[in-house]
C-alpha positions as CSV (number, residue, x, y, z in Angstrom):
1,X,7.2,-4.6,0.2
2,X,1.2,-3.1,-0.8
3,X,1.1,2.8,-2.4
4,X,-1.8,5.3,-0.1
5,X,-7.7,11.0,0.8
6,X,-7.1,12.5,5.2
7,X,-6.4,10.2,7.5
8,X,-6.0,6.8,4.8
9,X,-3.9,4.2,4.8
10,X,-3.5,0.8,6.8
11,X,-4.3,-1.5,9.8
12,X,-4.8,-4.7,11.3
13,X,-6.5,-7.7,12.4
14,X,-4.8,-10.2,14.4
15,X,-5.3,-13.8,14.9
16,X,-4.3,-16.7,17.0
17,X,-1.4,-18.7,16.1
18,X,-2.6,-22.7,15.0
19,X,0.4,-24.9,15.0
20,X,0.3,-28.7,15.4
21,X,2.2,-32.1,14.9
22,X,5.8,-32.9,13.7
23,X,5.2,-35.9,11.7
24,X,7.8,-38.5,10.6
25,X,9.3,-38.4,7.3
26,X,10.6,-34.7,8.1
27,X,6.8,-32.7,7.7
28,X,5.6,-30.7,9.9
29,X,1.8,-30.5,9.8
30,X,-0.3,-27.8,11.2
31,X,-3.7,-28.0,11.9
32,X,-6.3,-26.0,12.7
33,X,-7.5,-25.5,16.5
34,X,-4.3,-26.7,17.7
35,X,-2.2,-24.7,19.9
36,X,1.3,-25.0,19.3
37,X,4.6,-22.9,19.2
38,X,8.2,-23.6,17.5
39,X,10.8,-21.5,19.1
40,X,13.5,-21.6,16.6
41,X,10.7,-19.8,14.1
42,X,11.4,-16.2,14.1
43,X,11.6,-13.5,11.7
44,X,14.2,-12.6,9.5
45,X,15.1,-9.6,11.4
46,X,14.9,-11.7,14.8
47,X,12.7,-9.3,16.4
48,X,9.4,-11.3,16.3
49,X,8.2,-14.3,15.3
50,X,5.7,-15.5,12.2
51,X,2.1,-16.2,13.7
52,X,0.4,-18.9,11.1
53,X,-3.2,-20.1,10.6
54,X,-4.4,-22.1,8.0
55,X,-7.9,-24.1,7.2
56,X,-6.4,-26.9,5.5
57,X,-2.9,-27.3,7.5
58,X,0.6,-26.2,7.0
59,X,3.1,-28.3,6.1
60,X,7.1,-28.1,6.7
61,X,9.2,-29.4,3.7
62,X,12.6,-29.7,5.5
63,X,14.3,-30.6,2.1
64,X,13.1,-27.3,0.8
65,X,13.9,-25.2,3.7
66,X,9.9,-24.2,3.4
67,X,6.9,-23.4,5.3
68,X,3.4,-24.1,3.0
69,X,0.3,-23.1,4.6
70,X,-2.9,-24.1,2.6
71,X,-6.8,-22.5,2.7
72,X,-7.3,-19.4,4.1
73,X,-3.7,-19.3,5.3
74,X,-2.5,-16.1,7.2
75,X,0.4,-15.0,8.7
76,X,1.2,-12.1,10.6
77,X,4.4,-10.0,12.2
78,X,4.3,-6.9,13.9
79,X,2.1,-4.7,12.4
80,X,1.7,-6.7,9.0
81,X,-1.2,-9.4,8.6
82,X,-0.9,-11.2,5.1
83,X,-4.0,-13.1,3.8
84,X,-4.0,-15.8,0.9
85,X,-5.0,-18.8,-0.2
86,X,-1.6,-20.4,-0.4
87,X,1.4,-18.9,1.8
88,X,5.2,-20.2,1.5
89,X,7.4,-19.1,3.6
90,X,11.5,-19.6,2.9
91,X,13.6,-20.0,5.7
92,X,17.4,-20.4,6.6
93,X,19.7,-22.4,9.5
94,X,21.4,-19.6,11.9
95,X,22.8,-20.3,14.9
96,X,20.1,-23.6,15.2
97,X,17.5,-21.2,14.3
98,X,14.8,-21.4,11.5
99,X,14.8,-17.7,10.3
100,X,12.1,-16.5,7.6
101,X,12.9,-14.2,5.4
102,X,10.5,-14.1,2.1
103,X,6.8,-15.0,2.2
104,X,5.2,-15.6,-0.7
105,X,0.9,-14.9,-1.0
106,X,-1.2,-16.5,-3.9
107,X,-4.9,-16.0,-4.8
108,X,-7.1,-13.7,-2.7
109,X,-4.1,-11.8,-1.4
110,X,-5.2,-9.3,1.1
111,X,-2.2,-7.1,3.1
112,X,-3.3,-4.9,6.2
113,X,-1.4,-2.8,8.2
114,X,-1.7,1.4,9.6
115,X,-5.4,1.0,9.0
116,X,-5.6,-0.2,5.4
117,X,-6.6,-3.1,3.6
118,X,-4.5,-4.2,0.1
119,X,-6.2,-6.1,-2.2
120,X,-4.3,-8.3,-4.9
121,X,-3.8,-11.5,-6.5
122,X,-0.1,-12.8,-5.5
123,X,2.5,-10.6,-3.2
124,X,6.1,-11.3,-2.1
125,X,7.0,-9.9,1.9
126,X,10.9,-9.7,2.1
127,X,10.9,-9.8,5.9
128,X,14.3,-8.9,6.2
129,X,14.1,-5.8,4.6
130,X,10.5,-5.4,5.6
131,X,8.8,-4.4,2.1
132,X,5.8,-6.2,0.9
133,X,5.0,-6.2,-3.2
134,X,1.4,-7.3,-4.6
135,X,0.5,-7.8,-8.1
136,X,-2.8,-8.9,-10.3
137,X,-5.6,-7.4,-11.4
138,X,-8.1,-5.1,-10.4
139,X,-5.0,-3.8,-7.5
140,X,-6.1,-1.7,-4.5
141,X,-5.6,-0.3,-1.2
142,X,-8.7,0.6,0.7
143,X,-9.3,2.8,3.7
144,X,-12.1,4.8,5.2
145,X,-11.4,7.8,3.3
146,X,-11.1,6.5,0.5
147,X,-9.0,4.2,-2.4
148,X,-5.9,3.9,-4.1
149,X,-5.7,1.4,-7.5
150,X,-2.9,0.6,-9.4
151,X,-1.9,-1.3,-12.6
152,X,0.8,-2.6,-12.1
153,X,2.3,-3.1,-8.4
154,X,1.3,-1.8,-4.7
155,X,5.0,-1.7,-2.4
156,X,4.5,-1.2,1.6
157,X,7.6,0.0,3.0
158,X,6.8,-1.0,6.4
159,X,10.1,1.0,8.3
160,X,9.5,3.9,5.8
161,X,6.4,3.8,6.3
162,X,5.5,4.0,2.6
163,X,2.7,3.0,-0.1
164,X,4.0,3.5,-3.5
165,X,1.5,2.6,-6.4
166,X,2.9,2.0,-10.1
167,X,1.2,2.1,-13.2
168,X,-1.6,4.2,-13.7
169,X,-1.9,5.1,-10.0
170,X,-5.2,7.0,-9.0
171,X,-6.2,7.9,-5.5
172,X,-10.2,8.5,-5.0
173,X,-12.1,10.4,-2.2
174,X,-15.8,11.2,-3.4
175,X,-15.6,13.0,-6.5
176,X,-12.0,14.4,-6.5
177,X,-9.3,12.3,-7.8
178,X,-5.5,12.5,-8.1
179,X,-3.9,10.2,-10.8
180,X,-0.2,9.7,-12.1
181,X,2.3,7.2,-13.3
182,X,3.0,6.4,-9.1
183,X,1.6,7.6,-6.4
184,X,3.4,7.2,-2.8
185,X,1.8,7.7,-0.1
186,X,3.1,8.8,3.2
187,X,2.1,7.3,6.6
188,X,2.1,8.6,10.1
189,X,1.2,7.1,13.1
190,X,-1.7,7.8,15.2
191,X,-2.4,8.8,18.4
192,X,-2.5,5.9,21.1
193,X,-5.6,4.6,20.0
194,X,-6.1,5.5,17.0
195,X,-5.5,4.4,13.2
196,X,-1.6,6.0,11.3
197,X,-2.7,8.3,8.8
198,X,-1.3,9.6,5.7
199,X,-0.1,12.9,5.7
200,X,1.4,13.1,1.9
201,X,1.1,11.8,-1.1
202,X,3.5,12.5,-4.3
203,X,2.5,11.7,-7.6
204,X,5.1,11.5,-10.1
205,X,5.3,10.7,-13.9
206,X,2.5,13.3,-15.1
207,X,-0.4,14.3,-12.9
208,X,-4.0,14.6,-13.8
209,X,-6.1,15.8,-11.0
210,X,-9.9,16.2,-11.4
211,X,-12.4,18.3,-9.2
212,X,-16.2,18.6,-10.1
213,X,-15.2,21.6,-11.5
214,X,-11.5,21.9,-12.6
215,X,-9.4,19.2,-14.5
216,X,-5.6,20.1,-13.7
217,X,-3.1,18.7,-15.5
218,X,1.1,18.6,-15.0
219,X,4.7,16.9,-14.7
220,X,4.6,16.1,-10.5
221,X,2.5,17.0,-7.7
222,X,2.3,16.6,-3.6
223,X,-1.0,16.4,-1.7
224,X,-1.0,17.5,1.6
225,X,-3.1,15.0,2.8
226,X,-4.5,16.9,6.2
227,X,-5.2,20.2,4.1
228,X,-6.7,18.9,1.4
229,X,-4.1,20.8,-1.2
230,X,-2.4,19.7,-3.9
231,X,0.6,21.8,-5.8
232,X,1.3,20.5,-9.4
233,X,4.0,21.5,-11.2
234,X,5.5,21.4,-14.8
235,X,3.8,22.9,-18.0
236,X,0.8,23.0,-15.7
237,X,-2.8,23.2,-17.3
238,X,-6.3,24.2,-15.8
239,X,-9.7,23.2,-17.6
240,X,-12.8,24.6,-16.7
241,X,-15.5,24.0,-19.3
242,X,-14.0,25.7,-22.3
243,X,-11.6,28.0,-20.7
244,X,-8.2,27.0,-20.1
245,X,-5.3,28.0,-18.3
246,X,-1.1,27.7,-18.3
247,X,1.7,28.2,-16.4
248,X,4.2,26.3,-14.0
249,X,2.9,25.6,-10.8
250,X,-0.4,25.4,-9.5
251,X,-1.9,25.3,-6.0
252,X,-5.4,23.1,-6.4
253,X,-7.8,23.1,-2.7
254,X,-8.9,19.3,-3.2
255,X,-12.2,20.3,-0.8
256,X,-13.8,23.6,-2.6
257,X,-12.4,22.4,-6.1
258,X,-11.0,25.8,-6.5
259,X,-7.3,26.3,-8.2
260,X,-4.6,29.0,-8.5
261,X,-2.4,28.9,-10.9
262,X,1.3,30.2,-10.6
263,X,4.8,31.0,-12.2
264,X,7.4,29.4,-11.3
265,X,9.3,32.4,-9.4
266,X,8.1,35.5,-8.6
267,X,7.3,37.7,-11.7
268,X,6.8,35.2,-13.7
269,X,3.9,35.6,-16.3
270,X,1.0,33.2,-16.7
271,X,-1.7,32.4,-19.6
272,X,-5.1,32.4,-19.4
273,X,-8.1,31.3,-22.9
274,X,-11.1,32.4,-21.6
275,X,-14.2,31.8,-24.1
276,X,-17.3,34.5,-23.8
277,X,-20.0,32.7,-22.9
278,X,-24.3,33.6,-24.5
Protein backbone atom coordinates (compact mmCIF):
# COMPACT_ATOMS: atom_id res chain seq x y z
CA UNK A 1 0.00 0.00 0.00
CA UNK A 2 -3.80 4.10 -2.92
CA UNK A 3 -6.93 0.87 -7.08
CA UNK A 4 -6.81 2.67 -11.14
CA UNK A 5 -10.10 5.06 -18.41
CA UNK A 6 -6.57 4.85 -21.32
CA UNK A 7 -3.59 5.90 -20.25
CA UNK A 8 -4.72 6.61 -16.11
CA UNK A 9 -3.12 6.10 -13.16
CA UNK A 10 -0.21 7.91 -11.14
CA UNK A 11 2.73 10.41 -10.94
CA UNK A 12 4.72 12.78 -9.11
CA UNK A 13 5.91 15.88 -7.74
CA UNK A 14 9.02 16.12 -5.96
CA UNK A 15 10.29 18.43 -3.44
CA UNK A 16 13.39 19.53 -1.71
CA UNK A 17 14.41 17.84 1.39
CA UNK A 18 14.08 20.50 4.81
CA UNK A 19 15.96 19.08 7.64
CA UNK A 20 17.43 21.14 10.59
CA UNK A 21 18.75 21.07 14.21
CA UNK A 22 19.43 18.19 16.74
CA UNK A 23 18.26 19.70 19.86
CA UNK A 24 19.17 18.53 23.47
CA UNK A 25 16.91 16.41 25.31
CA UNK A 26 17.02 13.75 22.46
CA UNK A 27 14.61 15.90 19.60
CA UNK A 28 15.38 16.40 16.59
CA UNK A 29 13.69 19.48 15.11
CA UNK A 30 13.28 20.21 11.46
CA UNK A 31 12.54 23.38 10.06
CA UNK A 32 11.53 24.73 7.21
CA UNK A 33 14.26 26.41 4.67
CA UNK A 34 16.94 24.55 6.30
CA UNK A 35 19.10 22.31 4.35
CA UNK A 36 20.11 19.35 6.12
CA UNK A 37 20.71 15.52 5.62
CA UNK A 38 20.96 12.52 8.26
CA UNK A 39 22.81 9.62 6.74
CA UNK A 40 21.76 6.85 8.90
CA UNK A 41 17.95 7.71 7.58
CA UNK A 42 17.18 5.39 4.85
CA UNK A 43 14.31 3.36 3.77
CA UNK A 44 13.26 0.17 4.90
CA UNK A 45 14.40 -1.54 1.93
CA UNK A 46 17.90 0.46 2.07
CA UNK A 47 17.67 1.47 -1.44
CA UNK A 48 16.73 5.19 -0.93
CA UNK A 49 16.28 7.43 1.56
CA UNK A 50 12.97 9.40 3.09
CA UNK A 51 12.98 13.14 1.73
CA UNK A 52 10.89 15.24 4.45
CA UNK A 53 9.28 18.74 4.39
CA UNK A 54 7.11 20.19 6.80
CA UNK A 55 5.61 23.86 7.61
CA UNK A 56 5.55 23.57 11.15
CA UNK A 57 8.88 21.30 11.85
CA UNK A 58 9.52 17.68 12.40
CA UNK A 59 10.37 16.45 15.42
CA UNK A 60 12.44 13.12 16.40
CA UNK A 61 11.10 11.26 19.53
CA UNK A 62 14.18 9.02 20.12
CA UNK A 63 12.15 7.18 23.04
CA UNK A 64 9.56 6.31 20.48
CA UNK A 65 11.80 5.31 17.70
CA UNK A 66 9.67 8.05 15.64
CA UNK A 67 9.79 10.67 13.06
CA UNK A 68 6.58 13.40 13.38
CA UNK A 69 6.40 15.95 10.81
CA UNK A 70 3.67 18.61 11.34
CA UNK A 71 1.77 21.12 8.64
CA UNK A 72 1.76 20.36 5.28
CA UNK A 73 4.29 17.59 5.96
CA UNK A 74 5.51 15.48 2.89
CA UNK A 75 7.59 12.76 2.32
CA UNK A 76 8.77 11.15 -0.65
CA UNK A 77 10.83 7.84 -1.95
CA UNK A 78 11.36 6.81 -5.26
CA UNK A 79 8.52 7.17 -7.16
CA UNK A 80 6.04 7.73 -4.13
CA UNK A 81 5.21 11.41 -2.76
CA UNK A 82 2.93 11.21 0.39
CA UNK A 83 1.01 14.45 1.42
CA UNK A 84 -0.67 15.10 4.95
CA UNK A 85 -1.15 17.16 7.54
CA UNK A 86 0.58 14.98 10.10
CA UNK A 87 3.23 12.27 8.98
CA UNK A 88 4.86 9.67 11.57
CA UNK A 89 7.31 7.69 10.46
CA UNK A 90 8.51 4.39 12.65
CA UNK A 91 11.85 3.46 12.44
CA UNK A 92 14.39 0.67 13.75
CA UNK A 93 18.36 0.38 14.97
CA UNK A 94 20.34 -1.81 12.17
CA UNK A 95 23.68 -1.99 11.82
CA UNK A 96 23.82 1.95 13.48
CA UNK A 97 21.29 2.72 11.03
CA UNK A 98 17.83 4.43 11.50
CA UNK A 99 15.68 2.39 8.90
CA UNK A 100 11.91 3.46 8.16
CA UNK A 101 9.65 1.16 7.62
CA UNK A 102 5.77 2.32 8.20
CA UNK A 103 4.65 5.89 7.54
CA UNK A 104 1.62 6.83 8.72
CA UNK A 105 -0.61 10.09 6.72
CA UNK A 106 -3.49 11.96 8.70
CA UNK A 107 -5.88 14.63 7.33
CA UNK A 108 -5.68 15.82 3.66
CA UNK A 109 -3.87 12.69 2.60
CA UNK A 110 -2.91 12.94 -0.97
CA UNK A 111 -0.57 9.83 -2.56
CA UNK A 112 0.98 10.40 -6.15
CA UNK A 113 2.85 8.24 -8.08
CA UNK A 114 2.71 6.78 -12.23
CA UNK A 115 0.81 9.94 -13.00
CA UNK A 116 -1.96 9.81 -10.49
CA UNK A 117 -3.10 11.67 -7.65
CA UNK A 118 -4.99 9.61 -4.39
CA UNK A 119 -7.08 11.50 -2.45
CA UNK A 120 -8.04 10.30 1.26
CA UNK A 121 -8.27 11.15 4.79
CA UNK A 122 -5.46 8.83 6.66
CA UNK A 123 -3.10 6.10 4.86
CA UNK A 124 -0.49 3.73 6.13
CA UNK A 125 2.97 3.22 3.53
CA UNK A 126 4.67 -0.17 4.73
CA UNK A 127 7.95 0.79 3.01
CA UNK A 128 9.36 -2.48 3.45
CA UNK A 129 7.03 -4.16 1.52
CA UNK A 130 6.22 -1.15 -0.55
CA UNK A 131 2.24 -0.94 -0.42
CA UNK A 132 0.53 2.17 0.45
CA UNK A 133 -3.41 1.89 2.05
CA UNK A 134 -5.70 5.11 2.26
CA UNK A 135 -8.99 5.27 3.97
CA UNK A 136 -11.87 8.09 4.63
CA UNK A 137 -14.39 9.51 2.96
CA UNK A 138 -15.20 10.68 -0.29
CA UNK A 139 -11.88 8.12 -1.59
CA UNK A 140 -10.31 8.71 -4.97
CA UNK A 141 -7.72 8.30 -7.45
CA UNK A 142 -7.62 10.97 -10.14
CA UNK A 143 -5.84 11.05 -13.48
CA UNK A 144 -6.31 12.78 -16.82
CA UNK A 145 -8.54 10.35 -18.15
CA UNK A 146 -10.41 10.03 -15.74
CA UNK A 147 -11.44 8.72 -11.78
CA UNK A 148 -11.55 5.90 -9.76
CA UNK A 149 -13.73 6.14 -6.07
CA UNK A 150 -13.93 3.78 -3.55
CA UNK A 151 -15.79 3.11 -0.21
CA UNK A 152 -13.81 1.57 1.63
CA UNK A 153 -9.86 1.45 0.82
CA UNK A 154 -7.49 2.45 -2.22
CA UNK A 155 -3.97 -0.12 -2.05
CA UNK A 156 -0.87 0.98 -4.34
CA UNK A 157 1.28 -1.92 -4.84
CA UNK A 158 4.12 0.01 -5.85
CA UNK A 159 6.57 -3.25 -7.21
CA UNK A 160 3.27 -4.78 -8.65
CA UNK A 161 2.48 -2.00 -9.89
CA UNK A 162 -1.09 -2.23 -8.75
CA UNK A 163 -4.31 0.03 -7.70
CA UNK A 164 -6.86 -2.04 -6.13
CA UNK A 165 -10.12 -0.24 -4.92
CA UNK A 166 -12.58 -1.94 -2.42
CA UNK A 167 -16.02 -1.33 -1.62
CA UNK A 168 -18.18 -0.11 -4.18
CA UNK A 169 -15.32 0.57 -6.62
CA UNK A 170 -16.44 2.63 -9.79
CA UNK A 171 -14.08 3.85 -12.44
CA UNK A 172 -15.42 7.09 -14.58
CA UNK A 173 -14.37 8.31 -18.09
CA UNK A 174 -17.12 10.78 -19.53
CA UNK A 175 -20.24 9.02 -19.56
CA UNK A 176 -19.17 5.35 -19.40
CA UNK A 177 -18.65 3.81 -16.15
CA UNK A 178 -17.36 0.43 -14.80
CA UNK A 179 -18.37 -0.41 -11.14
CA UNK A 180 -17.82 -3.58 -8.94
CA UNK A 181 -17.11 -4.75 -5.41
CA UNK A 182 -12.98 -3.99 -6.31
CA UNK A 183 -11.59 -2.77 -9.01
CA UNK A 184 -7.55 -3.26 -9.66
CA UNK A 185 -6.11 -1.52 -11.88
CA UNK A 186 -3.01 -2.37 -13.80
CA UNK A 187 -0.04 -0.09 -14.44
CA UNK A 188 2.61 0.12 -17.05
CA UNK A 189 5.30 2.36 -17.46
CA UNK A 190 5.69 4.92 -20.07
CA UNK A 191 7.91 5.75 -22.54
CA UNK A 192 11.01 7.92 -21.38
CA UNK A 193 9.19 10.88 -20.90
CA UNK A 194 6.13 10.21 -20.50
CA UNK A 195 3.38 9.26 -17.71
CA UNK A 196 2.94 4.84 -16.78
CA UNK A 197 -0.31 4.02 -17.91
CA UNK A 198 -2.82 1.49 -17.11
CA UNK A 199 -3.32 -1.14 -19.43
CA UNK A 200 -6.08 -3.38 -17.39
CA UNK A 201 -8.44 -3.19 -15.07
CA UNK A 202 -10.40 -6.26 -13.33
CA UNK A 203 -13.42 -5.81 -11.54
CA UNK A 204 -14.49 -8.52 -9.36
CA UNK A 205 -17.47 -9.13 -6.89
CA UNK A 206 -20.36 -8.30 -9.52
CA UNK A 207 -19.96 -5.89 -12.33
CA UNK A 208 -22.33 -3.22 -13.47
CA UNK A 209 -21.09 -1.40 -16.44
CA UNK A 210 -23.08 1.59 -18.00
CA UNK A 211 -22.79 3.08 -21.59
CA UNK A 212 -25.29 5.95 -22.76
CA UNK A 213 -26.94 3.34 -24.29
CA UNK A 214 -26.45 -0.19 -22.67
CA UNK A 215 -26.47 -1.05 -18.91
CA UNK A 216 -24.48 -4.50 -18.56
CA UNK A 217 -24.58 -6.29 -15.76
CA UNK A 218 -22.40 -9.70 -14.42
CA UNK A 219 -20.21 -11.87 -11.84
CA UNK A 220 -16.40 -10.39 -13.14
CA UNK A 221 -15.07 -8.40 -15.86
CA UNK A 222 -11.48 -7.14 -17.40
CA UNK A 223 -11.12 -3.79 -19.37
CA UNK A 224 -8.67 -3.57 -21.70
CA UNK A 225 -7.70 -0.31 -20.91
CA UNK A 226 -5.85 0.71 -24.54
CA UNK A 227 -8.94 -0.77 -26.49
CA UNK A 228 -11.52 0.55 -24.75
CA UNK A 229 -13.28 -3.21 -24.21
CA UNK A 230 -14.62 -4.79 -21.54
CA UNK A 231 -15.60 -8.70 -21.38
CA UNK A 232 -18.06 -9.52 -18.46
CA UNK A 233 -18.80 -12.65 -17.52
CA UNK A 234 -21.30 -14.72 -15.29
CA UNK A 235 -25.17 -14.75 -15.62
CA UNK A 236 -24.44 -11.78 -17.86
CA UNK A 237 -27.33 -9.19 -18.53
CA UNK A 238 -27.81 -6.38 -21.26
CA UNK A 239 -30.46 -3.51 -20.88
CA UNK A 240 -31.31 -1.29 -23.53
CA UNK A 241 -34.55 0.61 -22.84
CA UNK A 242 -36.96 -2.17 -22.35
CA UNK A 243 -35.26 -4.94 -24.09
CA UNK A 244 -33.07 -7.18 -22.31
CA UNK A 245 -30.66 -9.75 -22.97
CA UNK A 246 -28.84 -13.11 -21.23
CA UNK A 247 -26.22 -15.21 -21.51
CA UNK A 248 -22.55 -15.85 -20.12
CA UNK A 249 -20.11 -13.67 -21.37
CA UNK A 250 -20.29 -10.51 -23.03
CA UNK A 251 -17.85 -8.41 -25.02
CA UNK A 252 -18.91 -4.46 -24.25
CA UNK A 253 -16.81 -1.59 -26.79
CA UNK A 254 -16.50 1.07 -23.87
CA UNK A 255 -16.04 3.91 -26.88
CA UNK A 256 -19.21 3.19 -29.39
CA UNK A 257 -21.38 1.85 -26.37
CA UNK A 258 -22.13 -1.09 -28.46
CA UNK A 259 -22.26 -4.85 -26.80
CA UNK A 260 -22.22 -8.53 -27.89
CA UNK A 261 -23.31 -10.89 -25.94
CA UNK A 262 -21.92 -14.53 -25.86
CA UNK A 263 -22.13 -18.26 -24.57
CA UNK A 264 -19.84 -19.41 -22.66
CA UNK A 265 -18.31 -22.06 -25.33
CA UNK A 266 -18.97 -22.41 -28.62
CA UNK A 267 -22.63 -23.51 -29.41
CA UNK A 268 -23.85 -22.36 -26.58
CA UNK A 269 -27.33 -20.68 -26.80
CA UNK A 270 -28.19 -17.20 -25.69
CA UNK A 271 -31.59 -15.22 -24.72
CA UNK A 272 -32.78 -12.23 -25.97
CA UNK A 273 -36.70 -10.01 -24.60
CA UNK A 274 -37.18 -7.71 -27.12
CA UNK A 275 -40.38 -5.43 -26.66
CA UNK A 276 -42.19 -4.08 -30.03
CA UNK A 277 -41.97 -0.64 -29.98
CA UNK A 278 -45.44 2.13 -31.49
Amino acid sequence: MNPTKTGDLMAIRTTPIFYALLLAAGILLFSPGFGWAQEGLISGSQDGAIEIEADNGIEWLRDLQQYRAYGNATAKRGTVTVIADTLVAYYREEDGRQVIFRLDAEGNVIIKSDGSEAFGDKAVYHLDKKVAVLVGKDLQVVTDRGTITAEESMEYWEEKRIIVARGNALAIQNERRLKAGVLTAFIEPGEEGQSSRVTRIDATSGVHISTPTDIVTGKEGVYNVPEEKATICGKVKITRGSNQLNGECAVVNMLTGRSTLQGKSAGDKVKGLILQTQ
